[in-house]
C-alpha positions in Angstrom: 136.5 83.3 118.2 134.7 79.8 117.8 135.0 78.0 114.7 131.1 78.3 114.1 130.5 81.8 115.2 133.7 82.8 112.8 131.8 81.0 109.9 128.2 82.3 110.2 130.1 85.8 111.0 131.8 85.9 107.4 129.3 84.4 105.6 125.8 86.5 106.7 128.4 89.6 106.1 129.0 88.4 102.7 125.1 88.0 102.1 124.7 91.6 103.5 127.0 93.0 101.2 126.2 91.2 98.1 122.6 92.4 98.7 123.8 95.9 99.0 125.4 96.0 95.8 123.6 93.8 93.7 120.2 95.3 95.0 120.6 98.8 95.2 118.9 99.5 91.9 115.8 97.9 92.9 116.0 99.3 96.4 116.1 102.9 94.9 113.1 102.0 92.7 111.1 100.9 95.4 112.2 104.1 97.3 110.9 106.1 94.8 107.9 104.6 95.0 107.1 104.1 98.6 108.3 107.7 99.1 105.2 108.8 96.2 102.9 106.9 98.2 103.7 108.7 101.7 104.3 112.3 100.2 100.9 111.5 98.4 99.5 110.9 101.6 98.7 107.3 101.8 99.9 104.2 103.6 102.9 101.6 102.5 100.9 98.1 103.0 103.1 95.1 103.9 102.1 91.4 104.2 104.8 89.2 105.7 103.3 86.1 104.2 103.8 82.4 105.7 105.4 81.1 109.0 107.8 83.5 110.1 108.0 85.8 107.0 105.6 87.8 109.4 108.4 89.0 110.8 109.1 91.0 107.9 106.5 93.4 108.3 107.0 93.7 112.1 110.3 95.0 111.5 109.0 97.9 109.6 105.6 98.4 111.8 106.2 101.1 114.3 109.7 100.4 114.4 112.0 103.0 116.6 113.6 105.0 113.5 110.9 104.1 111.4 107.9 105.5 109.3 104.6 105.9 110.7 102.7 105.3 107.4 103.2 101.7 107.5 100.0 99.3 107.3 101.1 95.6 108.6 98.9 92.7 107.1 98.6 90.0 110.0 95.3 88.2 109.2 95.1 85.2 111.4 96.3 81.9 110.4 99.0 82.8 108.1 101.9 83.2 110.7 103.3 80.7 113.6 101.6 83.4 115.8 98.5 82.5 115.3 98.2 79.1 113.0 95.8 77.6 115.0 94.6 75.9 112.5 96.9 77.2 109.4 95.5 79.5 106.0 98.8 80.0 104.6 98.7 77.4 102.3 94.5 77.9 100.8 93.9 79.5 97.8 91.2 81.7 97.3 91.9 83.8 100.6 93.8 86.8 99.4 90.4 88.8 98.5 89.4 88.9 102.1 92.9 89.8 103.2 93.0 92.9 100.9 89.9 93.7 101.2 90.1 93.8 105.0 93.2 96.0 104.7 91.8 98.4 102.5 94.2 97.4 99.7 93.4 98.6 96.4 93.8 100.2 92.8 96.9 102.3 92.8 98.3 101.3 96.7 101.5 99.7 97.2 102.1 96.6 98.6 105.0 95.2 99.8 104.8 91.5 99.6 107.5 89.4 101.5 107.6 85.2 101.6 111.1 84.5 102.8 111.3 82.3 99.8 109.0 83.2 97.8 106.3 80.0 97.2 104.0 80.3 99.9 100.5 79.6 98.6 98.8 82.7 100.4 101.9 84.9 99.4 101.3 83.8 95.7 97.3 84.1 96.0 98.2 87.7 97.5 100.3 88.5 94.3 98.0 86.9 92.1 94.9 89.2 93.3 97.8 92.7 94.1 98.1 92.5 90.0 94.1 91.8 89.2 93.5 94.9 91.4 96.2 97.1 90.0 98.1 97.1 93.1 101.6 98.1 93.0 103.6 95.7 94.0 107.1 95.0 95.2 108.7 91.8 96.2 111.2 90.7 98.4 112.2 86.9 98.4 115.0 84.6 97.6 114.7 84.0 94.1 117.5 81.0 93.2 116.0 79.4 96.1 112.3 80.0 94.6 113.7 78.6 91.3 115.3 75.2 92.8 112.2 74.1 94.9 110.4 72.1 92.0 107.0 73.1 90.5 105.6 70.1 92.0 106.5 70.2 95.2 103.0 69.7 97.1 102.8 72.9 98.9 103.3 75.8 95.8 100.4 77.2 94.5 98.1 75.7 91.6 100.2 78.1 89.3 103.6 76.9 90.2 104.8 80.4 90.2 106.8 82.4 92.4 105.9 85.8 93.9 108.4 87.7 91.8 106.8 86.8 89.0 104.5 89.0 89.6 105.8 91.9 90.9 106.0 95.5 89.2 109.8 96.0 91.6 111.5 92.6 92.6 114.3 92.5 94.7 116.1 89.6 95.9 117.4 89.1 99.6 119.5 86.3 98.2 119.0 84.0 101.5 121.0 80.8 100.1 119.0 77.3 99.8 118.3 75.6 102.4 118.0 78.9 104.2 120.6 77.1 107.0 124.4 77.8 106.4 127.0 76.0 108.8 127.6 72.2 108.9 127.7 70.6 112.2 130.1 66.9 112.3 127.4 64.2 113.3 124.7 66.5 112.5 122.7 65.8 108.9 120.8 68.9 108.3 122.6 72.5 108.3 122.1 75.0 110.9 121.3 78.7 111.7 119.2 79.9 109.5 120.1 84.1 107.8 116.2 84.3 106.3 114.9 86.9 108.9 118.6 88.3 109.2 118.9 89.1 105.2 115.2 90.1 104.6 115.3 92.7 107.5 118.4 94.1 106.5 116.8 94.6 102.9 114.0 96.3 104.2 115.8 98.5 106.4 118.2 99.4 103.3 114.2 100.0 101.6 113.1 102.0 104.0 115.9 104.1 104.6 116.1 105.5 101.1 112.8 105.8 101.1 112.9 108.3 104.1 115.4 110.0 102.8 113.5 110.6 99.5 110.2 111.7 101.7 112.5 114.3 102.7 114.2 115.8 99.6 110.4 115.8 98.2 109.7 118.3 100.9 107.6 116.9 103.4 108.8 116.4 106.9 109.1 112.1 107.6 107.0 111.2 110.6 109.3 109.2 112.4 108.6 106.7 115.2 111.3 106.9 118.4 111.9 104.2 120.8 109.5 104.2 123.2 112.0 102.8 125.7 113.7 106.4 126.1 112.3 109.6 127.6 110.0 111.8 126.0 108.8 108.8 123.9 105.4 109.4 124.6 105.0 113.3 123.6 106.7 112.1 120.6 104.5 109.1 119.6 101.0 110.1 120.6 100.7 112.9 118.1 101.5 110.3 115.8 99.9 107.7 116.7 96.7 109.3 117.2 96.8 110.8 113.9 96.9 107.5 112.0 95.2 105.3 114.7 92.1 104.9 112.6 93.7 104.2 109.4 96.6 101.7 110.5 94.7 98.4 111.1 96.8 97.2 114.3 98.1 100.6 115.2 96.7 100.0 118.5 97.5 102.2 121.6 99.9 101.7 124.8 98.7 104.5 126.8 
């Protein structure tokens, strides 16, 4: 094995396992909770906020071995998809975001900024908690502690997402995100944000489903829709929340 591939090997694995363990508290707290929502019968909202923390709540959205009740927040501008030009870092946006995804009094949102300082993802937490929103974070939060309060792109309040948050849990992505060193090269490289923050929210949603089931209600689980009998699986579903799930859109 390469030198390089030996070294992001061990240490990602050693992120993965210290989240496991120093996590799992919080994990099962937000378990409970999303698992309430769903046997309640209503939706687990997600916003991946900034850059590529919108990958976060595509990992969860309609996902092979995932839940169905999951409601993605994409609005445009906040994500490398579509920043063309950028809103991730205005204030004063997150009452049109909620608003357009129905987020209100007594939902639960999952809020995810890698590292927790995006403007829109602290404006989203800021208006979650005005609303009564549950909500539970997932962000780095040493490396939310050592970016300064005035670097130029936090939020007027200088605060960090978990601040905020009713369930916090930490994907403990290191600071600056990028882990092996490089001779001749000055910054680090390959970054383990999207690595560690998906493997938390699998971990999240996997209790979660678990619970759904010992509360007695059978999970509606998505399957891949690369295999056969996809498609007599995942229409039922999908055309039962189709009109409730923003981007739940159809492939038929």
């Amino acid at each position: 094995m390469s030198k390089l591939i030996g070294e992001y090997t061990a240490q990602v694995t050693a992120l993965l396992q210290e989240i496991a363990k120093e996590e799992e508290e919080k994990i099962l707290q937000a378990a409970e909770m999303l698992s309430d929502t769903v046997v309640a019968g209503k939706l687990i909202n997600i916003y991946g906020a900034g850059g590529h923390s919108a990958i976060a709540a595509m990992e969860i959205f309609w996902r092979a071995g995932g839940i169905a009740q999951v409601n993605p927040l994409f609005p445009a501008g906040t994500n490398i998809i579509s920043a063309n030009p950028t809103t991730a870092k205005i204030e004063g946006f997150a009452p049109y975001i909620l608003n357009f995804y129905d987020v209100y009094k007594d939902d639960v949102l999952i809020l995810v900024n890698f590292y927790g300082l995006n403007i829109t993802a602290v404006d989203v937490a800021i208006e979650a908690r005005k609303r009564g929103v549950k909500l539970i974070t997932v962000n780095a939060h040493k490396f939310a502690k050592k970016v300064p309060k005035n670097f130029i792109w936090r939020h007027s309040t200088k605060k960090n997402i978990n601040d905020f948050a009713d369930i916090a849990i930490d994907n403990h992505v290191p600071y600056p995100d990028a882990i092996l060193e490089i001779p001749g090269v000055e910054e680090k490289v390959a970054p383990t944000a999207t690595t560690l923050t998906c493997f938390t929210l699998n971990l999240i949603m996997a209790e979660t489903i678990r619970l759904i089931k010992e509360k007695g209600v059978t999970p509606e689980i998505w399957r891949s829709n690369n295999i056969p009998g996809c498609d007599e699986h995942n229409k039922p579903i999908h055309d039962k929340y189709r009109h409730r799930i923003h981007h739940l859109y159809p492939v038929w």
